[in-house]
Backbone as a ProteinNet text record, in pm:
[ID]
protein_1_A
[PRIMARY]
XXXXXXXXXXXXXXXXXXXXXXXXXXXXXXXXXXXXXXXXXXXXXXXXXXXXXXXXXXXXXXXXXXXXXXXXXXXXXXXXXXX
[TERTIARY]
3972.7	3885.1	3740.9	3646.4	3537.8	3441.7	3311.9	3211.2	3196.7	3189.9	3152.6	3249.6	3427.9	3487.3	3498.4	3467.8	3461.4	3345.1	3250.9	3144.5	3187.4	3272.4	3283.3	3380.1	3491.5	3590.4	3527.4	3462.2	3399.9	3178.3	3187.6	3030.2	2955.7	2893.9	2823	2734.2	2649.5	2536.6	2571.7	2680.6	2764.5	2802.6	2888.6	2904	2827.5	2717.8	2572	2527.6	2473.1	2443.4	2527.3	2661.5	2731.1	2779.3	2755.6	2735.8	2654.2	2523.5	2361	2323.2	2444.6	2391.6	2441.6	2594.2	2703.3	2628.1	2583.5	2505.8	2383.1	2312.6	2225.8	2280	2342.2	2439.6	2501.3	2562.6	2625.1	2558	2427.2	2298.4	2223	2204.7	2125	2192.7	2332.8	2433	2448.6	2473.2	2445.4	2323.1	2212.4	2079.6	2047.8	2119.6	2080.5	2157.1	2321.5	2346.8	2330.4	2285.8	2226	2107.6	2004.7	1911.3	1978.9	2078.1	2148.9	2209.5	2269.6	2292.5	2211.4	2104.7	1976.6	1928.3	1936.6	1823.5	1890.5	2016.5	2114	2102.4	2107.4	2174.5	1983.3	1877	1797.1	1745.9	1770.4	1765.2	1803.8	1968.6	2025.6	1961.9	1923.6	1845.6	1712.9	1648.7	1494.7	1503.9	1595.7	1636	1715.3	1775.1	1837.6	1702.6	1611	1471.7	1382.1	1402.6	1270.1	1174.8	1236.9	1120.1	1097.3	1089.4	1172.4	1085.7	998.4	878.1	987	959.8	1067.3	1191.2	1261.7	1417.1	1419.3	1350.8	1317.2	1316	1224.8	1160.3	1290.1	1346.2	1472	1571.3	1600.7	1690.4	1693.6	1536.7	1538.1	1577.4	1496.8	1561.7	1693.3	1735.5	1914.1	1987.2	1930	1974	1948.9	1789.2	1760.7	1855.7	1884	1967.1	2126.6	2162.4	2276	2273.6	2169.3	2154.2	2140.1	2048.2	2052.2	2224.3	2226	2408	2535.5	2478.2	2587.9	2499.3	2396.4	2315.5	2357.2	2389.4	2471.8	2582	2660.7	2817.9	2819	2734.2	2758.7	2711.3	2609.9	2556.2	2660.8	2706	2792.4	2934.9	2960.6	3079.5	3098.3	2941.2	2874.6	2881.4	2842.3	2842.5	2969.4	3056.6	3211.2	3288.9	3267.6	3323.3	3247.2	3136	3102.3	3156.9	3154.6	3239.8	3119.1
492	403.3	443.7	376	375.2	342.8	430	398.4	262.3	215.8	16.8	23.1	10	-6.7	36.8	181.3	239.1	227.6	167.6	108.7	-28.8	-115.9	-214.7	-200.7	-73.5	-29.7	11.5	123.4	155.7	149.3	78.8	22	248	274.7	418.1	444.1	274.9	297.6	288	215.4	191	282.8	372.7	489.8	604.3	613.6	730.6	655.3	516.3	509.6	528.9	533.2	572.4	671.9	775.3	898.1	990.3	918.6	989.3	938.4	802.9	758.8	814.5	864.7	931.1	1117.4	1160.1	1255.5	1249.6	1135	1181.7	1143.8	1010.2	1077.6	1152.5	1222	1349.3	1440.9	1494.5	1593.5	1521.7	1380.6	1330.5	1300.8	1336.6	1322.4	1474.3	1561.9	1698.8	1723.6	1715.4	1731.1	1689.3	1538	1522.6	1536.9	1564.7	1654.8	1802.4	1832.8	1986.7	1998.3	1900.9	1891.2	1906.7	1806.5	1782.6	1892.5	1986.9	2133.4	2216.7	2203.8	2290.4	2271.4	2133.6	2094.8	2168.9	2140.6	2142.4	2312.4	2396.1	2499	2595.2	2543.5	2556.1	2531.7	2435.6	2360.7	2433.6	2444.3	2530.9	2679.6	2726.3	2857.8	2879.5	2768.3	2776.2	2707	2658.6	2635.3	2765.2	2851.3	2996.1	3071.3	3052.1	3171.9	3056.1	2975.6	2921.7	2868.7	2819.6	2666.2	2570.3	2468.3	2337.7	2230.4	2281.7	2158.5	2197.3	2278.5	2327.9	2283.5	2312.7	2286.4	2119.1	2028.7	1918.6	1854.2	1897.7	1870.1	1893.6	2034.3	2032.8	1995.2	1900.2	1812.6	1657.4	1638.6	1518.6	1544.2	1653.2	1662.4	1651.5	1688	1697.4	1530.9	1472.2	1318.6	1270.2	1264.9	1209.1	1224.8	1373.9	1395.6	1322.7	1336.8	1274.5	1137.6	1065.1	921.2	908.4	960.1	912.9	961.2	1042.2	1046	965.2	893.3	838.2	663.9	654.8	541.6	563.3	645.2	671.3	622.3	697	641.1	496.1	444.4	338	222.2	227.9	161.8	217	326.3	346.5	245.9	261.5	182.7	27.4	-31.4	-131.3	-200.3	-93.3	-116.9	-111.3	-2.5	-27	-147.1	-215.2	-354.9	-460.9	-448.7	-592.6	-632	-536.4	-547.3	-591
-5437	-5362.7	-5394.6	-5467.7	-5484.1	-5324.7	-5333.4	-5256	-5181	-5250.5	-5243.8	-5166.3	-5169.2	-5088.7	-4918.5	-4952.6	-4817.5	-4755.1	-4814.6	-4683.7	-4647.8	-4751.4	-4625.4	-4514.5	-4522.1	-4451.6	-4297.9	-4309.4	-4182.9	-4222.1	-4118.7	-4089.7	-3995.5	-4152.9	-4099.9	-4038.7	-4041.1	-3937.4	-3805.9	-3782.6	-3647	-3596.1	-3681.2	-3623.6	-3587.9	-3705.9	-3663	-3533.4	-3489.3	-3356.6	-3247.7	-3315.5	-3159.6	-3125.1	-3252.4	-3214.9	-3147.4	-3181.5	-3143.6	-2981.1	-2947.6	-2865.7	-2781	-2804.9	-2705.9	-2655.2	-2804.1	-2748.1	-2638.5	-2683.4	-2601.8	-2403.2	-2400.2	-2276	-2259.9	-2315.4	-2274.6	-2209.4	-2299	-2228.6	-2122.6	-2096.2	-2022.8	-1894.5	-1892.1	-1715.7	-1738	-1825.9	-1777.6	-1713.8	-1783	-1707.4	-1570.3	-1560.7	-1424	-1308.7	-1318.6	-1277	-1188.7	-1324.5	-1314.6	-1229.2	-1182.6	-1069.1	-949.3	-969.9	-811.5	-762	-917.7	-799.7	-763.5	-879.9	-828.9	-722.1	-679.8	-557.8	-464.3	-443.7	-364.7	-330.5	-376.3	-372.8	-341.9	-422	-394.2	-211.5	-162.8	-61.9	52.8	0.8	51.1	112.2	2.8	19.2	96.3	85.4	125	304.5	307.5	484.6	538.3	443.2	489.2	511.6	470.9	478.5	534.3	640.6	729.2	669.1	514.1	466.3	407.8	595.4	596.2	445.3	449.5	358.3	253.4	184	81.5	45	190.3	155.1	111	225.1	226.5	86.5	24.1	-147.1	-261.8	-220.1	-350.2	-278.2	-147.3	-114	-188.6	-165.8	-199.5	-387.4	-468.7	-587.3	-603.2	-511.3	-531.1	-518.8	-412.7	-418.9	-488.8	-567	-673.1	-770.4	-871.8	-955.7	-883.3	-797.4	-754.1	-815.5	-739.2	-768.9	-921.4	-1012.1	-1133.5	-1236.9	-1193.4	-1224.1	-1192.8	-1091.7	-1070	-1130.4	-1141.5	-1216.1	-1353.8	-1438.1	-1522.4	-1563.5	-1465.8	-1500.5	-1471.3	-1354.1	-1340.5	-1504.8	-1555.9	-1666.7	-1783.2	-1787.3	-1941.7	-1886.2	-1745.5	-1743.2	-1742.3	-1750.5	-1695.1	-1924.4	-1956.6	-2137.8	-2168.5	-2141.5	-2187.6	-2126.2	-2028.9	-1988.5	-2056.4	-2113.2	-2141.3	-2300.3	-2331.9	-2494.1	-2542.8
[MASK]
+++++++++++++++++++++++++++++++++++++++++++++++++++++++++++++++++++++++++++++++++++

């Protein structure tokens, strides 16, 4: 099988974008994620030592990261249904 053939077999730019694209969701629901436990656990901590402004602030970080994670799954599952 010559070159010529196997590009019309599988389309490579198709696949480099849906590779690069899958990466960069992958790191971008880890990342935001990863706020929501920070906030969380942060939050956690800074209402254990008496400070509420504080805890308050990496609470709301924590919902935020919550919310954009689950704004996530919702849009990748929102792209895998529409075909």
């Amino acid at each position: 099988m010559n070159p010529v053939e196997f590009a019309t077999i599988v389309d490579t730019k198709a696949l480099f974008e849906t590779a690069v694209a899958a990466v960069i969701a992958g790191v971008g629901v880890v990342f935001t994620f990863s706020l929501a436990i920070l906030g969380a656990a942060q939050s956690s901590d800074a209402s254990r030592d008496g400070r509420p402004g504080v805890a308050v602030a990496f609470g709301a970080m924590a919902v935020l990261g919550l919310l954009a994670t689950l704004a996530a799954i919702v849009f990748g599952l929102v792209v895998m249904t529409s075909g």
